[in-house]
C-alpha positions in Angstrom: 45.8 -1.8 -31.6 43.5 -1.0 -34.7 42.9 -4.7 -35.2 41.9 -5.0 -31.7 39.9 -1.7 -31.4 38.2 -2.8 -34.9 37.2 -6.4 -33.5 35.2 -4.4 -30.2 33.4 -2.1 -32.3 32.6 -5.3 -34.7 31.2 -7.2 -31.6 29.5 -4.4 -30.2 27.3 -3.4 -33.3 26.6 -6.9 -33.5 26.2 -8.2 -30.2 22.7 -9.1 -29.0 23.3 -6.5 -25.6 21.1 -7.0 -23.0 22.0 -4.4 -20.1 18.6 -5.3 -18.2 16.0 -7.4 -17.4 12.7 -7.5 -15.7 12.0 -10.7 -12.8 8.2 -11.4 -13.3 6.6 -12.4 -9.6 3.6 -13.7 -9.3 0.9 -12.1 -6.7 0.3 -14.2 -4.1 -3.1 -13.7 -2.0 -3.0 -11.3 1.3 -4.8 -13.1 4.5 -6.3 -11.6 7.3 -6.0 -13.8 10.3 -7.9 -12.2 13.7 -10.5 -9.0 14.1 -10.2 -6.6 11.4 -11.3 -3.6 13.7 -9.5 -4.6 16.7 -5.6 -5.6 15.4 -5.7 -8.5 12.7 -2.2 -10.0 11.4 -2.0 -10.1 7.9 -0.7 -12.9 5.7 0.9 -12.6 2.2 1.4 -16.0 0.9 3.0 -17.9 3.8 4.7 -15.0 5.3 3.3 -12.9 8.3 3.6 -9.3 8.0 4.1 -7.0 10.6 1.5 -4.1 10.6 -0.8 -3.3 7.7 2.0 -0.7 6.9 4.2 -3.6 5.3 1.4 -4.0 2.8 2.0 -1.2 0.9 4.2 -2.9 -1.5 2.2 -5.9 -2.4 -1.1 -3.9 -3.1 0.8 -1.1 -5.0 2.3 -3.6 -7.3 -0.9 -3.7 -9.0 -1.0 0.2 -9.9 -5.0 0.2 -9.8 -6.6 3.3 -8.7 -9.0 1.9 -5.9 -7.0 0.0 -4.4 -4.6 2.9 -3.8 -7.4 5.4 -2.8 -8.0 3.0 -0.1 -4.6 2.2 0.9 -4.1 6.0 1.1 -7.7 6.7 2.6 -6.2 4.1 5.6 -2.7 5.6 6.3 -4.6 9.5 6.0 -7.0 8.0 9.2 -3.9 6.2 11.0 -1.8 9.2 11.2 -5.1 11.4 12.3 -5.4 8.7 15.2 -1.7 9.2 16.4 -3.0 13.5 16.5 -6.3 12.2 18.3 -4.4 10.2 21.2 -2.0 13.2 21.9 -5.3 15.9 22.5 -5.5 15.2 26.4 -1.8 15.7 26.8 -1.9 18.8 24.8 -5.3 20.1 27.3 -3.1 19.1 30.4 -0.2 21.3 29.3 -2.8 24.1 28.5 -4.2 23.8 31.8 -1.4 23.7 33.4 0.1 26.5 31.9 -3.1 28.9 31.9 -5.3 30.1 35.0 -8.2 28.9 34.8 -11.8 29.5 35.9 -10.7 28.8 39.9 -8.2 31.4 40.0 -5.2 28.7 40.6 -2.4 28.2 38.6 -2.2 25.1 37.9 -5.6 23.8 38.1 -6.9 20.6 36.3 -10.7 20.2 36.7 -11.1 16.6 36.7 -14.1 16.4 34.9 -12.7 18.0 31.7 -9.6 16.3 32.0 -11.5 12.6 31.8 -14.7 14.0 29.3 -11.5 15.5 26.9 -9.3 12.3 27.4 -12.3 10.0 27.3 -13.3 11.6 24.3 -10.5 11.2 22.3 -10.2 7.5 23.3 -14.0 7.1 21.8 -12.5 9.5 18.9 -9.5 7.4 18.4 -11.7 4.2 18.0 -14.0 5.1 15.6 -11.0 6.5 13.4 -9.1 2.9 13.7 -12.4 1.3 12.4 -12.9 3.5 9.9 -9.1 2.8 8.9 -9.3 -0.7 8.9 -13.0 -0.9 7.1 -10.8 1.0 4.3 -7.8 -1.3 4.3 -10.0 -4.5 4.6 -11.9 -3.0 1.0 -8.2 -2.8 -0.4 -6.9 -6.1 0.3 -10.4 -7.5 -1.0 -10.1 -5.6 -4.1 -6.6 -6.7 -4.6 -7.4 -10.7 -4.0 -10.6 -10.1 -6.3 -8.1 -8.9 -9.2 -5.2 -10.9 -8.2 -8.0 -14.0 -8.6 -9.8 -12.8 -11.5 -9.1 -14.8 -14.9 -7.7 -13.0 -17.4 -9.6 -12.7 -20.8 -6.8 -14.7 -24.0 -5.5 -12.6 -26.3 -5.2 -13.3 -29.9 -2.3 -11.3 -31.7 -2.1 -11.6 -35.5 1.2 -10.1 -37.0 1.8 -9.8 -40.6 5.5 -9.0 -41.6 6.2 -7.5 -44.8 5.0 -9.1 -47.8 8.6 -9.5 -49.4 9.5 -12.2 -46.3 6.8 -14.1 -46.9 6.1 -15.1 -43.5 2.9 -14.9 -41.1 2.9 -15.3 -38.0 -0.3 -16.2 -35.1 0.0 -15.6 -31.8 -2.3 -16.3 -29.1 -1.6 -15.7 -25.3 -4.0 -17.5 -22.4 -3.1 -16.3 -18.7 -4.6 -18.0 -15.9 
């Protein structure tokens, strides 16, 4: 049992242990195939994607800071757009629910009801541009830095004087 227990610990101090690794993907470019304003499909590599919500991951992966600002900027103006498109239910239920200047209970004026639901449909428009203007200056950021050639590297590394070795490295990335 000692031999055996001795032989373990002897492997494990001396075992080259490698409890994980890191896969290295390469970026591929994101398409957009249709009208940016009025519902585009969006292409990453050869796969179509199925909302601009599924980009998230892709332009995340690259962790820059404008790219994410406009990400975020887009999904802020989506979910204000879902609020926007529910304002003429919530006036109907408040007019149904109040009195209103007629003195029936009950009473929808027509007018209102199509200038407040007509309203948000011009509201709700002009937020999904503005949300897709910011997600189209994301995804153009991300192919402009996905594409952009990388500056090589040279590395010099001098061990200690007693090995007697030197050692060059140089690193190119394309």
């Amino acid at each position: 049992m000692k031999t055996l227990l001795s032989i373990s610990f002897f492997l494990l101090c001396f075992a080259d242990l490698q409890a994980q690794f890191t896969k290295t993907v390469s970026l591929k470019p994101i398409q957009i195939q249709g009208e940016v304003i009025f519902g585009a499909k969006y292409r990453y590599g050869l796969r179509m994607l199925r909302d601009a919500y599924s980009l998230e991951v892709p332009l995340s992966s690259l962790e820059n800071k404008e790219i994410e600002r406009q990400y975020e900027g887009f999904k802020r103006i989506d979910k204000a757009v879902k609020w926007v498109n529910f304002i003429p239910l919530f006036y109907f239920v408040y007019q149904i629910s109040n009195n209103t200047g007629s003195g029936r209970r009950g009473f929808v004026n027509p007018n209102e009801f199509w200038a407040v639901w007509g309203g948000s449909i011009l509201a709700s428009w002009g937020l999904k541009i503005a949300g897709r203007v910011k997600l189209k200056k994301a995804i153009d950021t991300y192919n402009d830095v996905i594409f952009m050639p990388e500056v090589g590297q040279v590395n010099y590394r001098i061990d200690t004087p007693n090995l007697m070795s030197y050692g060059l490295k140089a690193v190119y990335r394309f």
